[in-house]
Each structure stands twice: as structure tokens, then as C-alpha cells.
N, C-alpha and C positions, 0 to 999 in steps of 0.2 A: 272287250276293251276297245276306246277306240280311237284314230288320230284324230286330231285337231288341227286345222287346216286357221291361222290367224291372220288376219287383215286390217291394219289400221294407216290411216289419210286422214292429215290434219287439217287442213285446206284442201280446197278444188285449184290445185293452178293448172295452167294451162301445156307445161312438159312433166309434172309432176306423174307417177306411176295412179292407178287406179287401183280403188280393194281387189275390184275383179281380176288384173292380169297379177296380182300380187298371188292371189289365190291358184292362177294356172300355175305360177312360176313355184308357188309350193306343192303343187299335184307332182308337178315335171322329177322334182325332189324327190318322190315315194319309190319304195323298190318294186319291182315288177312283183314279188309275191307278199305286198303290203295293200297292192291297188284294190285288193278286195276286201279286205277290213272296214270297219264301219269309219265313214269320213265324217267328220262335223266340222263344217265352214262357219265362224263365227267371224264378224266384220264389227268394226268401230270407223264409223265416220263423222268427221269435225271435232276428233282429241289431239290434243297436245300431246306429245313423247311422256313429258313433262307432267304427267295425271294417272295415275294407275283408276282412277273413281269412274271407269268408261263402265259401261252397261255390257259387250261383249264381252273386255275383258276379265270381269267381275264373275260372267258365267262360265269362262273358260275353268278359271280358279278353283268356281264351287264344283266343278266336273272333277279337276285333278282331285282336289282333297275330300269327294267320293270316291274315289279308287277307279274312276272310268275310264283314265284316258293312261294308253299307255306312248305315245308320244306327241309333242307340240312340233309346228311346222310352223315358220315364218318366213318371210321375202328374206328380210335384213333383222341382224340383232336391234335394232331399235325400234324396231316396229314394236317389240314389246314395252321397253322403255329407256328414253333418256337419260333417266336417272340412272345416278351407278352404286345410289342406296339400293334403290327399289329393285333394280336388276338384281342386286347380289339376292335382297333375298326371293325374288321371284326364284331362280337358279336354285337356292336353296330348299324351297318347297317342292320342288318338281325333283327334288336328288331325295327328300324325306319321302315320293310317294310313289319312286320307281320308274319317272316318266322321263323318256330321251326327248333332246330337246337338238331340234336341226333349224340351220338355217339354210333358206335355196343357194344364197347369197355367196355364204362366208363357213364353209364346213367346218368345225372344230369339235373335238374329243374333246368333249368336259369332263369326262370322268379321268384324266390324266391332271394331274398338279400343274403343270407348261400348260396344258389346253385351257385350263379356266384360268389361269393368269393372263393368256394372253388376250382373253375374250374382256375378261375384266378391264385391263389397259384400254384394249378398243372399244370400251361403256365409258369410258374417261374424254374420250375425243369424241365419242358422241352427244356428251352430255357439252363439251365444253362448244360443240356445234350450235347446238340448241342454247347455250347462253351467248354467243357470237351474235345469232339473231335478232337477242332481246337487246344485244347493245347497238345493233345496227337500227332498229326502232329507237332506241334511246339516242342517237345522234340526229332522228331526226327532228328529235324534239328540241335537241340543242340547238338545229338550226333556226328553227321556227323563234326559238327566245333570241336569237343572235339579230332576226330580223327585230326586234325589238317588242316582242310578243310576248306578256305573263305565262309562263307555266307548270304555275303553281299549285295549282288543283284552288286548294280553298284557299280562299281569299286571308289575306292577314288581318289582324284587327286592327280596324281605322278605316278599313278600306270595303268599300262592293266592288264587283263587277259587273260594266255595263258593257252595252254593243258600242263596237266601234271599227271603223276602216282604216287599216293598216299596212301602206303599198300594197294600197289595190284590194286586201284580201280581208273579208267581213271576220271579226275575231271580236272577243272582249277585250280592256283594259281597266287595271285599276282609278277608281276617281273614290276622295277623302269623303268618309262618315264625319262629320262637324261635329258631333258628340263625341264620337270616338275616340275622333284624332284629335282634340283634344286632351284626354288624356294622356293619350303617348307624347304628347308632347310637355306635359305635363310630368310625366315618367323620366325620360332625358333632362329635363331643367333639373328635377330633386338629383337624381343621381350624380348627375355632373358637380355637385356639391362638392366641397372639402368634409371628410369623415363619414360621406355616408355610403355605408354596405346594401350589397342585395338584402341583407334581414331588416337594416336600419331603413330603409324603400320601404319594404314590405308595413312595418307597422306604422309607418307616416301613410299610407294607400287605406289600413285599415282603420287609423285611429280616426284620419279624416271624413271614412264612409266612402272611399271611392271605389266602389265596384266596378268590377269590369259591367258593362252593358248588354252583355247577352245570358246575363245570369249567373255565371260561374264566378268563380272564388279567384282572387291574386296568389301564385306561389313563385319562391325564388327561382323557380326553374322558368316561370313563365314570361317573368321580367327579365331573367338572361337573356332566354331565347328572344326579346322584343329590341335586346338593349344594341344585341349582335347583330338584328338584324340590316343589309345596307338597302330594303325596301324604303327605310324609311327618312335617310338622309337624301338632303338637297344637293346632289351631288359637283362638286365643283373641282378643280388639278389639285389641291391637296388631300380629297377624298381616293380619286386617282393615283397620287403621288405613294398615297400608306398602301393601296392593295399592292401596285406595282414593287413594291420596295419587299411585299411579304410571297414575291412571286405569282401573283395570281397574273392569268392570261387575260390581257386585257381587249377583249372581244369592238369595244367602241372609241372612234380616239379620241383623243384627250381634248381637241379643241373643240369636244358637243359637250365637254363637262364647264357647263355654267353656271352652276349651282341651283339648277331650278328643278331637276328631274330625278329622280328616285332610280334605285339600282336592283340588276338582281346578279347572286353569288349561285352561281351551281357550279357542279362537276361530278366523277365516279365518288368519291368517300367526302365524307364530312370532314374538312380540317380542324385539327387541336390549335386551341389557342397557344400551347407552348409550344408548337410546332413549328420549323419557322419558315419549312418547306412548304408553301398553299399551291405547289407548280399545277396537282391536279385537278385545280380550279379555273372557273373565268367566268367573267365580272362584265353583264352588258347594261349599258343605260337603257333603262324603258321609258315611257311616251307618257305616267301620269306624276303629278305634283308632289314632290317630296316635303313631306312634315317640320322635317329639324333640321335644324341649321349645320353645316359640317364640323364647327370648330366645337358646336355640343354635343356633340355625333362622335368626334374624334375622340373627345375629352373622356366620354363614356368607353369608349374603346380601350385608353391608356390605363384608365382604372380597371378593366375587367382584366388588362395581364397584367396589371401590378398586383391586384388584390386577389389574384387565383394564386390558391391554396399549392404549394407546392410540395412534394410529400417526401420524406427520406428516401424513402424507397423508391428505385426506380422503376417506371413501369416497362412491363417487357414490348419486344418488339418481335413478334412472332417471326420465327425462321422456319421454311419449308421442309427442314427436318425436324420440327417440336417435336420430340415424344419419342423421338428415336434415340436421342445422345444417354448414353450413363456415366459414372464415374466407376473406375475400374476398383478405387481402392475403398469406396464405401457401399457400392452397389444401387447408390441412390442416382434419379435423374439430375440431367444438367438443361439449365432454362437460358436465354436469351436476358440479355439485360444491356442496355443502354449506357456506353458511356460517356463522357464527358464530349463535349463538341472543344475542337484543339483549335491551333494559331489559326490553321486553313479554311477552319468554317466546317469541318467534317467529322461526323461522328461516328465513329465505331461501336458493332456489336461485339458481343462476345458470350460467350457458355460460363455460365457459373453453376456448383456445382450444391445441391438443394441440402446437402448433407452438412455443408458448410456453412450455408447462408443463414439457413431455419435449424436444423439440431446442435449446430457446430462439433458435431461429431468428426468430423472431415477436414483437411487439411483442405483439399481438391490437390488439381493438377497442378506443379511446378509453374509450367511455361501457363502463358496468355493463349487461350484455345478462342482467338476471334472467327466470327460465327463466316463472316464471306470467305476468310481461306478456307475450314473447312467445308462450306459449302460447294467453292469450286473442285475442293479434292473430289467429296460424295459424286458431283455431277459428271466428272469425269471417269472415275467408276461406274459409275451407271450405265456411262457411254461406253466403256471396252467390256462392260458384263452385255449391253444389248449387240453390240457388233460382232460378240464371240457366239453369241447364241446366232446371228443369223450367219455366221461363217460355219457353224456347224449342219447348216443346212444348204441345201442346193435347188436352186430356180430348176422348179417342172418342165422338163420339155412339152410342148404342144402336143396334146393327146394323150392319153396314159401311157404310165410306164408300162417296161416289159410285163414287170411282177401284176399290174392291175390286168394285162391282157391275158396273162397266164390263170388268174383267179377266175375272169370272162369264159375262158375258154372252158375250167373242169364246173364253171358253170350250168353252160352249152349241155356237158354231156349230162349231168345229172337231170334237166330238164329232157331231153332224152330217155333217160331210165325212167325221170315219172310220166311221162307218155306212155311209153310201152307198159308200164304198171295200170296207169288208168284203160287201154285198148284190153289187155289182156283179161281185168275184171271184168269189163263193159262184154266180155262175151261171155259170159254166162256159163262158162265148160268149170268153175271153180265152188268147192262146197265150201261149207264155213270154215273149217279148220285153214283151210289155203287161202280164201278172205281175210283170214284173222289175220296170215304170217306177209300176205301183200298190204295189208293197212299199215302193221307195224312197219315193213321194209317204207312205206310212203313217208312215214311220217320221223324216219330218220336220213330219207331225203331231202326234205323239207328243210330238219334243222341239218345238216352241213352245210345247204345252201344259201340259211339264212347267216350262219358263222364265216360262210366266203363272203357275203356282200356286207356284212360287219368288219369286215377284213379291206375291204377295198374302202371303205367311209374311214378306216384309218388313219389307211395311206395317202388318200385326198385329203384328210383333216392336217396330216404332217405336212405337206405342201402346203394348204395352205398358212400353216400357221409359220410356215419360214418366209411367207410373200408377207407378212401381216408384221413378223417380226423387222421384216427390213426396211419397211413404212414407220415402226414404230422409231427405229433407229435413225433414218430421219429428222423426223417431227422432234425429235429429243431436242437435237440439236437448237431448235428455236423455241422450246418450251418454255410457257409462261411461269412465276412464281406457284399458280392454281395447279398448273400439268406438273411442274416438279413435286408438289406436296403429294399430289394422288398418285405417281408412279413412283414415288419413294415409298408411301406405304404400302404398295402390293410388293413391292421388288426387297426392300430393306428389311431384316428383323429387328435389328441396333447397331448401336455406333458406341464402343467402348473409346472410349479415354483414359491412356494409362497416365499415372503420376507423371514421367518427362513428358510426357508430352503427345506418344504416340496413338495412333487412329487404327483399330480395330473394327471390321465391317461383318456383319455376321448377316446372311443372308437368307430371303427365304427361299431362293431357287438355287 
């Protein structure tokens, strides 16, 4: 059986660790009577966390589920991976096939219930590290549009991309297809009509023979997305006036909107048209010619929220504990549902209970179970169940404790006995019978010694995991919507809801 020594570096930067000192830092890790086992140093260089498809790690893998390796050695837990799907089942495979799994880094007992929760938790901040990144790239792209730069990847239709200078810096912008954009403007005149729908477009586009130009087919999804889009208005203060009034951040001022220039809408999520918060948007004027006029622009806009379909039902607005809430007196879940927006402009969620809504089997709950109080009760529980668990432990003194020098020490002497065991063979005065009874005595030196320095990775692992747990308690404190959802499913089992009203937490630690 043998260890496995793993190394992975995403990039080359310039303070970043190296596979090679990742590789000592995992030696430095082995127990003095591990050093002689067989090592295999597998390295992954230029993968993301964020990829299990690497070439080394691939063959670590086919090694474990041969039965070869009996433990994995890494720097840091994410050197394996990011991801805290992937991690769980990497963990998984390596607990089906007997293989200990250490980090140089961060020691924890996975085979304990507390050790792999808490290892799992800090796979949630590492993952959410690794998307931290992709939004600090993705800012920079926001700023490059803010400068007044397309980017969009493909080009909209109406429009190419050509070269162009842009403060100073060589880039492309949009400039109009004459065929194309004809059409779309064409598209805006018909719909801006009195009584015509996206379907009623649609068969005036096909009865007429107006195909799109690059070969495809008209569908109402495609003339939505043409109708919404603000590339293609001339943008001027009343184009301005409707974003600014639906909250969008208005990235250019008002007095470059002169109707002559075309816009672009980004931000993190795509806003709903009945939505009427757009706050996580912003709206910058870009540098090529805008197609349609804003009052047929607008006009198309009015009719797309008047003539969107509105549905009895409301649709839900996911809460960070989906999946956790039951009803106590049907056993069914309770979902998120959207209420009415009041005098203040504010709308409240709230739990409704699925036994009610869809079997009506169910009364539900008495009281109104809105979703942000219970939420802050949950997060507040969370918070005295993770400060209780790191009050139940205590900050390591500097050095080991007594109990790990004590382990040291009846270490010392066992190494001792198998010296004098090895000197005593090594002279030759012993027959076989006495060979036999010194091999057996070695080799149940061997294993105590190995069950003291299992004993000491314990006791490090317990330490560390109350330095880990008090980091975690922390970070709680300022966790995002994404951190509360994933440390409420390792930490939560469910959330009863009784009839009056009461909150029942049933946990999994």
C-alpha cells in the first residue's frame, strides 16, 4: 500500500506556494515509521480547484479505487478541490476504500461526525473563495463596459464588430448591418402597434417572408429578448428617466443621453420584468448608433409589462432555508411564497405549508410564519450552536500539550526496545524459535507505536478543529445569502412548525 504525496497550482504567481514545497510540506506531515512506505508524488500544474478532470488527479483516483494507496497527503484541503460537491464525494470514495486522508495544513479526524462537518464547512469558504475571484474578474469587466466598451461576447443582431479607439485603448464597438437593422427596426414599429402580441409579430414576420438574415427561424422568445433589449434604442432623458425610476444604477450621466447612442444593461442576475427592484443592475451609454427611436422603444417596453402573463400563483422566492421548514401537524413541507407589496412599497415573504396549498389536506400554521423572522431566529441559532461548540474547546498552547509529550515520550522508549530488538537479532547468538518470538515482540511494537502517533493526530486534529470552529463563528457573522444556505444544510436537519406558531430545530450535530 502506498502514500500519496498530492500537489496542485493553478497559476504560476509570483508569492503563490510551489507543487515542490507543497510536496515537502506533505513529507514533513508523514510519521517517522510511515517515511519508509512506498511514496508516490502525483502534481497537477495549471488546474483550477474548480476541475477535478486534471491528469494527476485522475490517477490518484484510479490508484485509490485499486486498492493501492492507503493514505492521501495534501498542503491544504483545496488543493484537492474547491468544490464542496466534489470534495464531499472525493471524501466519500476514499472512506469506501479505507484511505486516510491528511492535510500538512489543517489536521482533522474525518472519521469523527464534528471532523467532517467541520472540514465540509471550511470546503464552503473555500469554494466561496474561488467564486470571490471569478467576481473580482467579473468587475473587471464591468469596468472596461463602464469605460464605454461592448462586452457582450457575440455581437446582437443588426449589429458587427469592428476595430476601434476607445480612451486611448485599441478595442471593438458595435456599428449597424443595413439589412439587419432594418429589420429590428422594423420589429419595434409592428409591435409598438395597438393589439399586437409577441405571437401576432411573430406571424406578420412569417406571413410577410421576413427571416432573420443569418439563416434561422423568428421565435417569440427571440423577439422578446430583441424587444427588451436597451442596445438598440437611441438613447435620450426619458430612456434614462424609465431605468432610473425601475432602480437601475445609472453608470453615465444624464446629460450624454441625447438620443443618438445605444445602451448597455448588465449586472450579477437578470432582472424580471415584474420585478420592480432592477437595484442589481447598471445601465452605461456606449459609443455606437442606436436603431429606434426611444418613444417606440418605450412604447414596446409598456406593452411587454402590461401584456406579461400574470399567473395565480405566486412564484416562490427562494429562502436560505428551502428544504428545511415542515409543517408539524401534516408532515408536509412549507415553501416561500411571495406576498402582496403593501402601502410602503415592501413585500413580505412568508412559509406556506404545501399540504395546504396543493392537497388541502392541512389547515397549516395558526400565526403568519414570515420567512425574514424566522430566518433571523435560525441565524441566530446557528450563531449560539457555533459559539457553544467553540466555547467547548480551548486555544492550544504553543507547543504540544502535556498529554501529546507524554505520548512523545512512551514513544522514545518503544523505539528503544525496537533497537535493542533489531542489535540483539543482528548478533546472530538466536535460533529460529527465538527469531520467531523477537519478530512477533517487533511487530507488536510497531503497532502500539503506530496507535500512540494515531493518538497524537487526534489530539492535533481536536485543536485544530476548535481554532477552525472559531474562524467559522466569525465569518457567520457576515455570511452571505450562498454561506447561510450551505452552512444550514450541514448544520440543520429541519425546522418544524407547530400549529400556534412555534419553531422546532432539530439538528444534525
Amino acid at each position: 500500500m502506498a502514500i500519496v504525496l498530492y500537489a496542485r497550482k493553478s497559476v504560476e504567481r509570483e508569492n503563490s506556494i510551489s507543487c515542490d514545497t507543497q510536496l515537502e510540506y506533505c513529507k514533513s506531515a508523514l510519521r517517522p515509521d510511515e517515511r519508509n512506505d512506498e511514496i508516490i508524488s502525483i502534481v497537477d500544474n495549471g488546474f483550477s480547484g474548480g476541475n477535478v478532470n486534471r491528469k494527476g488527479f485522475q490517477k490518484m483516483m484510479k490508484l485509490v479505487e485499486q486498492g493501492r494507496v492507503s493514505k492521501v497527503v495534501v498542503y491544504r484541503l483545496d488543493r484537492i478541490s474547491r468544490s464542496m460537491l466534489d470534495f464531499v464525494n472525493i471524501l466519500q470514495k476514499f472512506k469506501d476504500y479505507n484511505v486516510k486522508f491528511l492535510s500538512s495544513q489543517e489536521v482533522f479526524d474525518t472519521s469523527t461526525p464534528y471532523g467532517e462537518m467541520v472540514v465540509k464547512i471550511l470546503m464552503i469558504f473555500a469554494e466561496f473563495e474561488r467564486t470571490s475571484t471569478i467576481t473580482r474578474v467579473t468587475q473587471a469587466y464591468a469596468h472596461r463596459s463602464e469605460m464605454g466598451f461592448y462586452m457582450g461576447g457575440r455581437q446582437p443582431y443588426g449589429f458587427q464588430l469592428v476595430p476601434a479607439v476607445i480612451n486611448n485603448i485599441r478595442t471593438k464597438k458595435l456599428e449597424a448591418v443595413p439589412e439587419e437593422a432594418e429589420q429590428i427596426r422594423y420589429i419595434f414599429e409592428v409591435y409598438a402597434q395597438e393589439n399586437v402580441s409577441l405571437r401576432r409579430l411573430l406571424d406578420i414576420l412569417v406571413t410577410e417572408g421576413r427571416k432573420p438574415l443569418n439563416g434561422s427561424d423568428w421565435t417569440t422568445a427571440k423577439l422578446s429578448a430583441i424587444l427588451k433589449n436597451p442596445i438598440y434604442v437611441r438613447a435620450d432623458s426619458d430612456v434614462y428617466d424609465y431605468f432610473e425610476h425601475h432602480g437601475v444604477h445609472m453608470v453615465t450621466d444624464c446629460s450624454e443621453f441625447t438620443g443618438e447612442y445605444g445602451t448597455q444593461l448588465y449586472g450579477k442576475t437578470k432582472h424580471k420584468r415584474n420585478d420592480p427592484d432592477w437595484s442589481d443592475m447598471k445601465l452605461v451609454l456606449l459609443t455606437h448608433q442606436g436603431l429606434v427611436s426611444s418613444d417606440i422603444w418605450l412604447k414596446c417596453q409598456w406593452k411587454l409589462e402590461q401584456n406579461k402573463q400574470i399567473h395565480k400563483s405566486v412564484s416562490n422566492q427562494t429562502s436560505w432555508l428551502a428544504g428545511k421548514i415542515f409543517c408539524e401537524k401534516c408532515g408536509h413541507s412549507m415553501t416561500t411564497i411571495k406576498g402582496k407589496i403593501n402601502r410602503n412599497g415592501e413585500m413580505r415573504r412568508y412559509f406556506n405549508c404545501t399540504g395546504k396549498s396543493l392537497k388541502r389536506k392541512c389547515s397549516g400554521p395558526k400565526a403568519t410564519i414570515y420567512a425574514e423572522d424566522l430566518e433571523n431566529m435560525v441565524y441566530g441559532c446557528i450563531n449560539e450552536k457555533l459559539n457553544a461548540l467553540k466555547d467547548t474547546w480551548h486555544a492550544p498552547a504553543k507547543g504540544d500539550s502535556p498529554e501529546i509529550n507524554e505520548l512523545k515520550l512512551r514513544i522514545k522508549e518503544i523505539e528503544k526496545s525496537e533497537q535493542t530488538l533489531v542489535d540483539t537479532m543482528l548478533s546472530g547468538r538466536l535460533n529460529d524459535a527465538m527469531l520467531d518470538i523477537m519478530n512477533a515482540k517487533a511487530a507488536a511494537l510497531k503497532k502500539s507505536k503506530s496507535e500512540l502517533y494515531d493518538r497524537i493526530d487526534s489530539i492535533r486534529a481536536s485543536a485544530n478543529e476548535a481554532g477552525a470552529v472559531i474562524d467559522l463563528a466569525r465569518s457567520w457573522k457576515n455570511a452571505d445569502y450562498d454561506r447561510k444556505k450551505a452552512v444550514a444544510s450541514i448544520m440543520v436537519q429541519k425546522i418544524i412548525i407547530g400549529e400556534d406558531g412555534n419553531v422546532k430545530i432539530i439538528w444534525n450535530i
